[in-house]
N, C-alpha and C positions, 0 to 999 in steps of 0.2 A: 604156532600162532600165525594168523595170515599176515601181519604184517613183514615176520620173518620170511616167508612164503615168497611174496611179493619182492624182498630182497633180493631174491636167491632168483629170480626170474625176469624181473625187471631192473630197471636204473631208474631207483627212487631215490629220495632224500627224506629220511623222517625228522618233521621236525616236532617234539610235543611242545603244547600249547595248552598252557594250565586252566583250568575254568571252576570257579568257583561254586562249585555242588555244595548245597546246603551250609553254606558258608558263616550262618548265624549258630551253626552246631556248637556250645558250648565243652571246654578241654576234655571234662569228662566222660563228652558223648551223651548220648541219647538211645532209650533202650529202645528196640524195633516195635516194643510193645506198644512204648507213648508215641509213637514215632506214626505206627499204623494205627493209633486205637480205633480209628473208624471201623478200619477193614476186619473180617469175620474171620478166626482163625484158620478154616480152611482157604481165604482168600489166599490168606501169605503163606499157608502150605503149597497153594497151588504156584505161587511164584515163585516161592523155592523149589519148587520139582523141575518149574518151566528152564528156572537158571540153571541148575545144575543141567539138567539135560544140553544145555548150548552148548556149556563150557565142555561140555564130557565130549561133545561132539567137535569139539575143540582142541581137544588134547591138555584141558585146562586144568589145574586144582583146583574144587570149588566147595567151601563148607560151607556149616550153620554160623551166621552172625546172631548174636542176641545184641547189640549194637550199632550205630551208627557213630564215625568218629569227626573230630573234624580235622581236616587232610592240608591245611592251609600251611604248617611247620613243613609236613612233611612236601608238599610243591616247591618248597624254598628250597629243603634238601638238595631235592631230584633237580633242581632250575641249578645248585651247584654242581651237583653231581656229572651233570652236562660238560659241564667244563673242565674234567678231570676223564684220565686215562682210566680206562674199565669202569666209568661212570654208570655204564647206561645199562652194567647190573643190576643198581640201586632199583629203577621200576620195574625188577622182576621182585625183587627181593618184600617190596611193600605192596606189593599185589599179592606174596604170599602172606602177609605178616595179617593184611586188613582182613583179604576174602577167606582166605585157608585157615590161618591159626586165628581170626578173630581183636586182634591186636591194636590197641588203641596207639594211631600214631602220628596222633596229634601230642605225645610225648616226649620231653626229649631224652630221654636217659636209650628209649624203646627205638627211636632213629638214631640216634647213636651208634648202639646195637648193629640196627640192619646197615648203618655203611662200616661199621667195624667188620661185617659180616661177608661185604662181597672184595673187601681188600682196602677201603676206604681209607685215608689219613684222621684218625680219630680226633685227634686235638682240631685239625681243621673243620673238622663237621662240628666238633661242638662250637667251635669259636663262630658258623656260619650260621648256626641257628641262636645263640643268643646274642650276638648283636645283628641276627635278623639281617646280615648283610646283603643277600638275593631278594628281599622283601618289595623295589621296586621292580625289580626283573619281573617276579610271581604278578603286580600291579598291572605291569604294561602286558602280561597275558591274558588277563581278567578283562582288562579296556579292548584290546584287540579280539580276545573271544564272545563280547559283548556285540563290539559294532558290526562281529561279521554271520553274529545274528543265530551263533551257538545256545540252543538251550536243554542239550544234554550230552552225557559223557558214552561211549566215547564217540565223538564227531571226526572223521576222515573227508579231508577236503583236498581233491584234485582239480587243475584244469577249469577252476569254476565252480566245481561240482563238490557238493557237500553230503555226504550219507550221514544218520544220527544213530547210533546202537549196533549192535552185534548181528550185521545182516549178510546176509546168504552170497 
């Protein structure tokens, strides 16, 4: 991934900075079908070939979603997960749960799972997502990713400079 890349060559500081993508996504998600119904089946063929191809040229895993989920549980997660030792597993681990295996993780039993998964404290992660404890942290990054004029994911902002999407 470039931002590992970037690590490994430079002296950066990553900081993630959550943003509310489709944010009205109801728990269950939403099928790509209602999601795209406008778009003509080869449209969204075409952008799943275009996506894979990035990722692939990425070093990325990238499969079919029939879904869209909504991610707002799972930002509170990762916003704790931040703050714990081998935390920053956690955003590989639900990049592969969403993109790759399809994973609804806007659930909590299913993040659970993925921080039991990269070494996580279990009882903490559940006790962090049902009293929702990171919920103003996740807030103050949605107001911040607002006013600095974020309107899609993922956004890389250096020096003043702000790229939007998966660019060359």
């Amino acid at each position: 991934m470039r931002i590992e890349k970037l690590k490994q060559n430079y002296e950066v500081v990553v900081n993630l900075v959550h943003f509310p993508l489709h944010s009205e996504t109801p728990a269950e998600g939403v099928s790509l079908d209602v999601l795209f119904a406008g778009s003509k089946a080869e449209e969204r063929a075409a952008r799943q070939v275009r996506m894979k191809g990035l990722m692939d040229a990425e070093g990325l895993p990238y499969g079919e979603r029939s879904h869209t989920y909504n991610s707002r549980l799972a930002q509170e997660l990762g916003k704790w997960a931040d703050t714990q030792e081998g935390g920053a597993a956690l955003h590989d681990a639900l990049y592969k749960a969403y993109f790759v295996d399809g994973k609804n993780i806007g659930e909590l039993e299913t993040l659970v799972g993925l921080a039991e998964s990269v070494g996580l404290p279990v009882d903490e992660a559940r006790k962090v997502l049902v009293e929702r404890s990171f919920r103003e942290a996740v807030d103050e990054d949605w107001s911040s990713s607002r006013k600095a004029g974020v309107t899609g994911v993922p956004t890389f902002s250096a020096g003043g400079y702000a790229v939007v999407g998966a660019q060359p």
